[in-house]
C-alpha angles and dihedrals in degrees: 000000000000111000120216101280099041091047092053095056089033105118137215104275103093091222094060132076106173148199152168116288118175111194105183109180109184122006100021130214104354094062093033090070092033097098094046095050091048088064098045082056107047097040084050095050091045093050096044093049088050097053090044082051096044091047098050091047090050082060101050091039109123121195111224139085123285145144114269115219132165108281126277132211085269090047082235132124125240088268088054094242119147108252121257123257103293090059111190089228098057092040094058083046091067089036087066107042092048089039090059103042081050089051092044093051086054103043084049089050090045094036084052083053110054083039086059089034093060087034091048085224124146123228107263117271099252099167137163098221131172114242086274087068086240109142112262110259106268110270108016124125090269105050078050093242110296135146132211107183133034108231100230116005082188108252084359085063116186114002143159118268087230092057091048113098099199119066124263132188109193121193107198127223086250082053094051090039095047093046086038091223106190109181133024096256079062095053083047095047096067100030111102093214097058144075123207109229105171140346133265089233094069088078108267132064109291125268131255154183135219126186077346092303114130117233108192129184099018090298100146101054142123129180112207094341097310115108114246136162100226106194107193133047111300111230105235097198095080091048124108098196138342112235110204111188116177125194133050104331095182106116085038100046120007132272099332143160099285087233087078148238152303126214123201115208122195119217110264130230117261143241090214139042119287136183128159123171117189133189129191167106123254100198135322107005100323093128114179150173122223120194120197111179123158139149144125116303103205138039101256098050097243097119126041140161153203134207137181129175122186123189124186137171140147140071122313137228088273120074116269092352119122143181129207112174134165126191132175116180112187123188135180130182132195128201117185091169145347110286095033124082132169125198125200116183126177118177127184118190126171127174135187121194126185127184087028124205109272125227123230135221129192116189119239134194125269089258094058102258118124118280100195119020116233102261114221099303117265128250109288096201083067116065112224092196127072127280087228093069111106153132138192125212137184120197121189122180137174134190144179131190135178129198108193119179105194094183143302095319107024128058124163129215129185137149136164132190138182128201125190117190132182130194119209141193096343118180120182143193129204122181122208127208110202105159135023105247099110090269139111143175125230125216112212119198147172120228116203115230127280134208113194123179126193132197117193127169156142156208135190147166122207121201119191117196144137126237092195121302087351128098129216149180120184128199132191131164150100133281125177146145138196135204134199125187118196128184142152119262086236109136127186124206120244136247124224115195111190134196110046131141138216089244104054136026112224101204121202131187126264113288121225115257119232107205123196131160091054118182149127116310097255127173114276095172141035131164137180140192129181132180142192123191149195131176147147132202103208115197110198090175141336093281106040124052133164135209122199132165153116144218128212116217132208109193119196132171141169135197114185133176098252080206095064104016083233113139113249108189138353156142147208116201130160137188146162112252116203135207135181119177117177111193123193114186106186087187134027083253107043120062129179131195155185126200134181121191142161133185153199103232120188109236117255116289106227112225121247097191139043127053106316122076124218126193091217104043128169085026119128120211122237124265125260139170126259126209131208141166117180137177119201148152145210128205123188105197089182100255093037138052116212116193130175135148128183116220157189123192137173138182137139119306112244116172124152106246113217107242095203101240090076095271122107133215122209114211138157120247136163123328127290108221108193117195118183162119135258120190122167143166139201137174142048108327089185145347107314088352122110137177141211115169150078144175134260127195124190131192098184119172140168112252118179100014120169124232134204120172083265096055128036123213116271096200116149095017133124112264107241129267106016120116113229089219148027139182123191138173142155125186141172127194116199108224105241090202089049098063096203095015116114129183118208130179140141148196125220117181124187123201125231113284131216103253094191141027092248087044101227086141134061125188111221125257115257136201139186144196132224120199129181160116132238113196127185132179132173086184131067116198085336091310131099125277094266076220122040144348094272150013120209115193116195138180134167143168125208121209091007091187086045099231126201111228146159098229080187127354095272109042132049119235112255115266131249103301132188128210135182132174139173113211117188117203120204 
C-alpha cells in the first residue's frame, strides 16, 4: 500500500504510485537544483518587472481622446497628448528587461551546453520516477506536466518535442483534470501562448489568438491531428491532451492562420484497467459527473477501449444564465499484430445554454477612431443581456486511423473523420453603445437554424533509408478536409430595446419573432482544401538535421443564394507552399533551430450567424499567402522543459471595420507584420514544486495599409484587439508536513489592447488570481478506502479578487468562480 507521501505524488495511471526519485550524476545536488531555481527566478524577475511597468502606466493613464502614434523621445503624440495607458516607452521597457532575462536563461542554457559539450559531461539525470525507478507518463502530475512528444506533427507524425523545429506548448489531460478547466476559454485563459477573444457561452466556439492573429468560429483546430472547424464549445474531459503550435502549420497541416494551431488529442484506449468517477460543480450551481473507463477487452490484448461520459446541468456563476451539456466519447483499438494498430473513435456532445453572454458594440468615428470610450467594465456576476438569450447545439463526430509498419523502411499512416453539427433555436443579444451618458441600446435577434458537415483526413508513407553516412525519411502523401454549411432562407426581424444602464439589467420577456423569406434549407457555403505533400528529414549526424519539404495546395469556396440554389461568390486558387527547418543540438537535451515557411491561406469566412452583424455575411475573403522565420530553442533539464523562439510573421491584414449603425463589415487591408518573443516552462522546478507558464511579447504593427479621405492610413499602428504582452503561470507545492495536502494557484496577466484601428483607444491590462488545494489520500484514519483505490478532493477559485475586466472590447471577463470536485479512482 502507498504510504502518505507516496499517495500524494501517485498519478492518474492505476498502475502508477509515484515519488520523488533524484539521480545527480556529476556534480551532485547544486547543479542538480540549478534548472529549477533558474525558473523560480526568472518567472519571479519578469512578474515582478510587469506589475512595477503596469503600475506606473496606470498612473500616467489619462482619460480623453488622441491619436496614438508610436511613441516619441518625449513619449508624447503629435498632438502632444500623454499617451494612454499602454505607453510605447514603458512597454519597451518591459520588452527589454524581459527580453533580456529571456536572453540570459538561454545563453546560460547554451553557455551549460558547449561547457558539457568540451567536458563530454551529461547533464545531470534530474527525473520524476514511480517506486519501480521507471520514468513518470509525460505529462502526469508527477512528471509535472511535461510533455516530451507531440502526438501527430502531420506527415512528420509522433516526435519528440526536442526534434521538432516549430514551437509547441502542450496542456495534459492531469493538467486539465487538476485546474478543472470546463470549457476551452478556460484552457485559453492559463496558457501563456493564447488570448482569449470571446466565450464559449455567445453561441459559437470561443475566439482566439495566436502570435496576435485572431482565430474566430472555431477556424484553428484539429482534432487528433485532421483539420476541422469545430463551431461550438469542445468538451475537455474526453481529451487526452491540448497541442498548441504557434507559428505557420501549413506544411504540417494544410492552408491555416499563420498564428498557429490547436490539436485536439482523445483519449486513447488502454492496455490496463481503468476506472475514474468524478463528482462535481464547476461554479455557481453547474453541478456534474464525469466517467473515464477504459482496459483490454479479450484475453490476448488485441482489442481495448475506452469510454467517458460527462453530464452537467445547473446555473452558472453569472445571473440567470445556465448550461446543460451532455458528452459520450466512445474508443476502440485493435490490434491483430504487432506493427499494425486501428482506431475507431465515435463522439456525441450536446449543449444547451440558456442567459447567454452578450456582445458588446462601441460606436467609432467614420474614420475609424473610437467614438465612446469603454466605461469601467460592469459586473460580470450580473448578464446584461436577456435570459432569453440562448442556442442549442449537437455535435457528432466519428473517426478512424490506422498505423501500419510494414517493415524497417516503410510505415503507413492514414485516418479519416467526419463531423456533422447543428445549431437550434439561438437567440442572440447585442448591445450598442452609441453616447456616452451612461446609457445603451440592445438588439435582440433570432437566428434560423444551420447544419454544417465537415470531412478531414490523411494519408501518408514513410520511407526510412540511409545515402551513406546520411539518414533520411521521406514522406510523401495527401491531407485535406471540406466543409459545407445548409440552412433555410428563413430571416427574422430584429428587436431593439432603448434606454438601459451598466449598473442594472433591465430583463424583458421574450419578443415575438416576425419570419419572411421561407424556404428549403439549401447550401450557402462550401470550402475545400487539398494537399499534396513531400518532405525529408534528413539526420548528418546526432547533432545537425535538416527538414525540408512543400505542399502543394489546392483552395476552393463557394458561396451560393440558399433561395435559388444559384452560386454568389467564389473562388479556386493553388500554389506551392514551401518550408526549410535546420535543427543543432549541441546535447541530447538542447536542441536549437531555424524554420522558414510560407502558406496559402483561404481568406476569412464571415460569419453569417451569432451576435455581430456583417454587412457581407456568408462572403468569404480572398486568399492570400502568409510569410515566417523563426529561431528557437528547447532545453530538457530533466525535470523541466524551456522553450522560447524568437519570430517574425506576416499576412493580410482582415479586420472587421465598425459601420456606425451596429453592422460590421469585414475587409482586407494592408499586411499585418508580428514580431515577438515565446518562452515557456514546464515541469518540477524542485522537490513538490511544478510549473506551467511563460511569457509572450508582441510588437504588431500595420505595414501597406490603404487611405481614402474617409479613412486615413494606419501604417505603422498597432492591429486591434492583440495584447502586446502576456504573463501566465499556474503552480502547485505539495506541503511536506501535509502528507496528501497540495496548494495550487496561478497568475495570468494580459497586456493593454488597441480598441480601435487608429488606436485612440486602449483596453486596460487585467490580471487575475487563482487559489486552491488538491488532497488525496489511498488511507482513512490509517485503514483502506473502503471504494476505490483512491479519493481526489479538489477545490479552486478563479478570479479570487474578483476582478472587472474587458477580456476584448466587446465581451467582460467571467467573474470569481468557485469549483470542487471529488474523483474516486479504482
Amino acid at each position: 500500500m502507498a504510504g502518505p507521501r507516496r499517495a500524494s505524488l501517485e498519478q492518474e495511471h492505476p498502475d502508477f504510485e509515484n515519488a520523488v526519485e533524484r539521480r545527480a550524476l556529476s556534480p551532485p545536488r547544486e547543479r542538480t537544483h540549478g534548472a529549477g531555481t533558474g525558473v523560480i527566478r526568472f518567472f519571479i524577475a519578469t512578474s515582478s518587472a510587469i506589475r512595477r511597468a503596469t503600475r506606473r502606466t496606470g498612473r500616467r493613464a489619462l482619460s480623453g481622446a488622441g491619436e496614438r502614434e508610436r511613441a516619441s523621445p518625449r513619449g508624447a503624440n503629435e498632438k502632444g497628448q500623454v499617451m494612454t495607458n499602454d505607453n510605447p516607452l514603458v512597454t519597451a521597457k518591459v520588452l527589454r528587461r524581459t527580453a533580456m532575462a529571456t536572453a540570459s536563461t538561454l545563453a546560460l542554457i547554451v553557455g551549460q551546453a558547449t561547457a558539457l559539450a568540451e567536458e563530454a559531461t551529461p547533464i545531470p539525470d534530474v527525473s520524476v520516477t514511480d517506486r519501480r525507478g521507471d520514468a513518470a507518463p509525460e505529462g502526469s502530475e508527477a512528471a509535472g506536466y511535461k510533455p516530451k512528444t507531440v502526438s501527430n506533427l502531420g506527415p512528420l507524425g509522433q516526435k519528440s518535442i526536442l526534434d521538432t523545429p516549430y514551437s509547441v506548448n502542450v496542456v495534459s489531460s492531469a493538467l486539465i483534470e487538476n485546474l478543472q478547466l470546463s470549457r476551452t476559454e478556460d484552457l485559453y485563459r492559463i496558457d501563456p501562448v493564447i488570448q482569449t477573444r470571446s466565450t464559449s457561452t455567445r453561441g459559437l466556439s470561443p475566439n482566439f489568438m495566436l502570435r496576435g492573429f485572431a482565430f474566430a468560429n472555431g477556424s484553428g483546430t484539429a482534432e487528433d491531428g485532421m483539420r476541422m472547424q469545430n463551431l461550438f464549445s469542445v468538451p475537455l474531459e474526453d481529451k487526452e491532451r491540448v497541442e498548441v503550435y504557434t507559428g505557420l502549420t501549413s506544411f504540417l497541416y494544410g492552408p491555416n492562420n499563420v498564428g498557429g494551431l490547436l490539436n485536439y488529442v482523445y483519449k486513447r484506449p488502454t492496455d490496463k484497467p481503468l476506472a475514474d468517477v468524478t463528482l462535481g460543480n464547476y461554479g455557481g450551481l453547474s453541478k456534474y459527473i464525469h466517467g473515464d473507463f477504459g482496459g483490454p477487452i479479450d484475453a490476448g490484448g488485441q482489442f481495448s477501449y475506452r469510454l467517458n461520459i460527462v453530464g452537467q446541468d445547473g446555473e452558472t456563476a453569472v445571473d440567470t444564465q445556465s448550461i446543460r451539456r451532455d458528452a459520450l466519447t466512445a474508443a476502440l483499438a485493435w490490434r491483430p499484430v504487432q506493427d499494425l494498430t486501428m482506431t475507431l473513435i465515435g463522439s456525441h456532445h450536446d449543449q444547451i445554454v440558456r442567459g447567454a453572454d452578450v456582445s458588446w458594440s462601441f460606436a467609432t468615428n467614420a474614420d475609424g477612431s473610437s467614438k465612446v470610450r469603454h466605461p469601467a467594465a460592469p459586473d460580470a456576476t450580473r448578464n446584461f443581456g436577456q435570459p432569453f438569450g440562448a442556442y442549442s447545439s449537437q455535435t457528432d463526430r466519428i473517426g478512424v486511423d490506422l498505423k501500419w509498419k510494414a517493415n524497417d523502411i516503410f510505415t503507413l499512416r492514414a485516418a479519416y473523420s467526419y463531423a456533422m453539427m447543428t445549431i437550434r433555436d439561438n437567440f442572440y443579444v447585442n448591445n450598442n453603445v452609441s453616447t456616452a451618458d451612461g446609457l445603451y441600446s440592445q438588439t435582440a435577434g433570432h437566428n434560423t437554424n444551420y447544419h454544417y458537415h465537415a470531412n478531414s483526413g490523411y494519408a501518408f508513407l514513410d520511407a526510412s533509408f540511409d545515402t551513406g553516412f546520411v539518414h533520411h525519411k521521406l514522406t510523401t502523401g495527401f491531407y485535406g478536409d471540406d466543409y459545407r454549411q445548409r440552412n433555410a432562407p428563413t430571416s427574422y426581424a430584429a428587436k431593439t430595446l432603448a434606454g438601459l444602464n451598466f449598473v442594472t439589467p433591465i430583463y424583458y420577456t421574450m419578443p415575438s419573432w416576425t419570419a419572411s423569406n421561407y424556404g428549403a434549407v439549401g447550401t450557402s457555403t462550401y470550402n475545400n482544401e487539398r494537399n499534396v505533400v513531400l518532405g525529408d528529414e534528413i539526420s548528418f549526424d546526432k547533432q545537425w538535421s535538416l527538414l525540408v519539404g512543400g505542399n502543394y495546395t489546392w483552395l476552393h469556396a463557394s458561396n451560393f443564394t440558399v433561395a435559388t440554389g444559384m452560386l454568389s461568390s467564389g473562388y479556386e486558387q493553388s500554389r506551392l507552399s514551401p518550408s526549410a527547418s535546420l535543427i543543432f543540438k549541441p546535447q541530447e537535451w538542447l536542441s536549437t533551430y531555424a524554420t522558414y515557411s510560407e502558406s496559402l491561406q483561404n481568406g476569412q469566412a464571415v460569419s453569417s450567424s451569432g451576435t455581430i452583424r456583417y454587412t457581407n455575411a456568408g462572403a468569404t475573403l480572398p486568399p492570400y499567402v502568409g510569410r515566417q522565420y523563426e529561431i528557437g530553442a528547447k532545453a530538457d533539464l530533466g525535470s523541466v522543459l524551456l522553450t522560447a523562439s524568437l519570430f517574425q510573421i506576416e499576412q493580410a491584414l482582415q479586420y472587421a471595420r465598425y459601420n456606425g449603425d451596429g453592422s460590421y463589415t469585414y475587409v482586407q487591408d494592408g499586411r499585418q507584420r508580428n514580431r515577438g518573443l515565446e518562452f515557456t516552462a514546464t515541469g518540477v522546478v524542485t522537490d513538490g514544486l511544478r510549473v506551467f507558464g511563460g511569457l509572450t511579447l508582441l510588437d504588431p504593427r500595420v505595414t501597406q495599409s490603404g487611405t481614402s479621405t474617409t479613412a486615413p492610413s494606419i501604417d505603422g499602428k498597432v492591429p486591434v484587439g492583440i495584447a502586446r504582452t502576456m504573463f501566465k503561470i499556474s503552480g502547485e507545492y505539495d506541503l511536506p508536513f501535509a502528507p496528501g495536502l497540495t496548494l495550487t494557484g496561478g497568475y495570468y496577466f494580459t497586456g493593454q489592447q488597441a480598441v480601435d484601428r487608429l488606436n485612440t483607444e486602449y483596453l486596460p491590462s487585467f490580471g487575475t488570481e487563482d487559489i486552491g488545494f488538491r488532497y488525496r489520500a489511498s488511507e482513512l484514519f490509517g485503514r483502506k478506502l473502503p471504494l476505490g483505490r483512491e479519493l481526489i478532493l479538489r477545490f479552486d477559485v478563479t478570479n479570487v479578487a474578483d476582478a472587472r475586466y474587458w477580456v476584448t472590447s466587446n465581451y467582460v471577463g467571467q467573474p470569481r468562480t468557485f469549483a470542487v470536485s471529488a474523483q474516486l479512482k479504482f
